[in-house]
C-alpha positions as CSV (number, residue, x, y, z in Angstrom):
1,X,-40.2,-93.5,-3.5
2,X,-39.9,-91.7,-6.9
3,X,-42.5,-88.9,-7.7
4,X,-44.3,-89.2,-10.7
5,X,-47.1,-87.5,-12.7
6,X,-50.6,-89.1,-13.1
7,X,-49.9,-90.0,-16.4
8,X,-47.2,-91.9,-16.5
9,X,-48.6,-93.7,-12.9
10,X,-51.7,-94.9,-16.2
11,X,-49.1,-96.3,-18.3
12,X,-47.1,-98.0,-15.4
13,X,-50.6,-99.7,-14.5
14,X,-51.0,-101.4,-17.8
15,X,-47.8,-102.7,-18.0
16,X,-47.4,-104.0,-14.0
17,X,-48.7,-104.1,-10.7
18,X,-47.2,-101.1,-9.0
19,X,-47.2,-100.0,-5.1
20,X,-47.7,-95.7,-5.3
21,X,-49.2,-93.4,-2.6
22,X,-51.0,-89.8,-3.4
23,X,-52.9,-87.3,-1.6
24,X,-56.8,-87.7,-1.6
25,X,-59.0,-84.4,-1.6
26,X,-59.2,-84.1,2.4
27,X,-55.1,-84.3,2.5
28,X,-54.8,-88.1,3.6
29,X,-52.1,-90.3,2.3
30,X,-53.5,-93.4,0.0
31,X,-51.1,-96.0,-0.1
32,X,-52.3,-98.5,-3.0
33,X,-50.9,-101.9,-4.6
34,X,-52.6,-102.1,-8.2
35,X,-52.0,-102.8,-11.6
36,X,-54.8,-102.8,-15.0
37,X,-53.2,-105.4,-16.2
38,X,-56.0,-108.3,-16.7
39,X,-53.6,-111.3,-15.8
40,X,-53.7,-110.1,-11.9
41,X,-57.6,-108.9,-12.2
42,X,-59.9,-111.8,-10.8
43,X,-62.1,-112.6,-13.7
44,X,-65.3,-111.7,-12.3
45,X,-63.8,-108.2,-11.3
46,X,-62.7,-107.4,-15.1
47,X,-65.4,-105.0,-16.7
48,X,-68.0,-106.5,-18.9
49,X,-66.6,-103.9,-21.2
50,X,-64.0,-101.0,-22.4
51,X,-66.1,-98.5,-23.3
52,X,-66.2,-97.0,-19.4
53,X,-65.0,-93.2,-19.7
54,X,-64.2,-91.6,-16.7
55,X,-62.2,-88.1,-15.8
56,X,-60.7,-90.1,-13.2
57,X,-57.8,-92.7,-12.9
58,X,-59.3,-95.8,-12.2
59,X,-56.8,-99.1,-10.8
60,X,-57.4,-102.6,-9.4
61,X,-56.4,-102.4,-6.0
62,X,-55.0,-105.8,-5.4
63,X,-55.2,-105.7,-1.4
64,X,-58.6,-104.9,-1.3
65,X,-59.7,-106.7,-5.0
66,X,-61.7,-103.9,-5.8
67,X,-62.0,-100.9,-8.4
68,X,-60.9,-97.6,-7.3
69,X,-60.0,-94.4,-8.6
70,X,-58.1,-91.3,-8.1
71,X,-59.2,-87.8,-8.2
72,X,-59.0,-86.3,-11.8
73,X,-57.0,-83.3,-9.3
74,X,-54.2,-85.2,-8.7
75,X,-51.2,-84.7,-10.3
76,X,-48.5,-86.3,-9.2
77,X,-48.1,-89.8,-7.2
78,X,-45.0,-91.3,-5.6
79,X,-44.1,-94.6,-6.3
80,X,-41.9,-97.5,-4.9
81,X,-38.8,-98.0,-7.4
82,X,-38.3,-101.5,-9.1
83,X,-35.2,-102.7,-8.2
């Protein structure tokens, strides 16, 4: 695993699907396979629209094929290397 900040995790999500792992508020580990790239997002789970503004980071989690988001307090996530 390679630690990376929040930002960079964003840009990694539009480009591929990525497995990463951070820290939720109450100190658990959240391990997470998820991309934003529409090609892996089930059509009827894309949004109706871009304009959605949120202080968080929201992903496609694609083992659970739902929206979620991480805290706007995280900074830093670690994610599994591309070989």
């Amino acid at each position: 695993m390679k630690t990376i900040d929040i930002e960079l995790l964003k840009e990694i999500l539009t480009m591929e699907k990525v497995y990463f792992e951070y820290k939720k508020r109450d100190g658990t580990i959240r391990k997470a396979f998820g991309t934003l790239q529409y090609a892996f997002i089930p059509e009827e789970k894309q949004p109706k629209n871009s304009l959605y503004e949120s202080s968080n980071v929201r992903f496609f989690d694609l083992e659970k094929n739902e929206w979620r988001s991480i805290s706007k307090n995280v900074k830093e996530v670690d994610v599994e290397e591309q070989e």
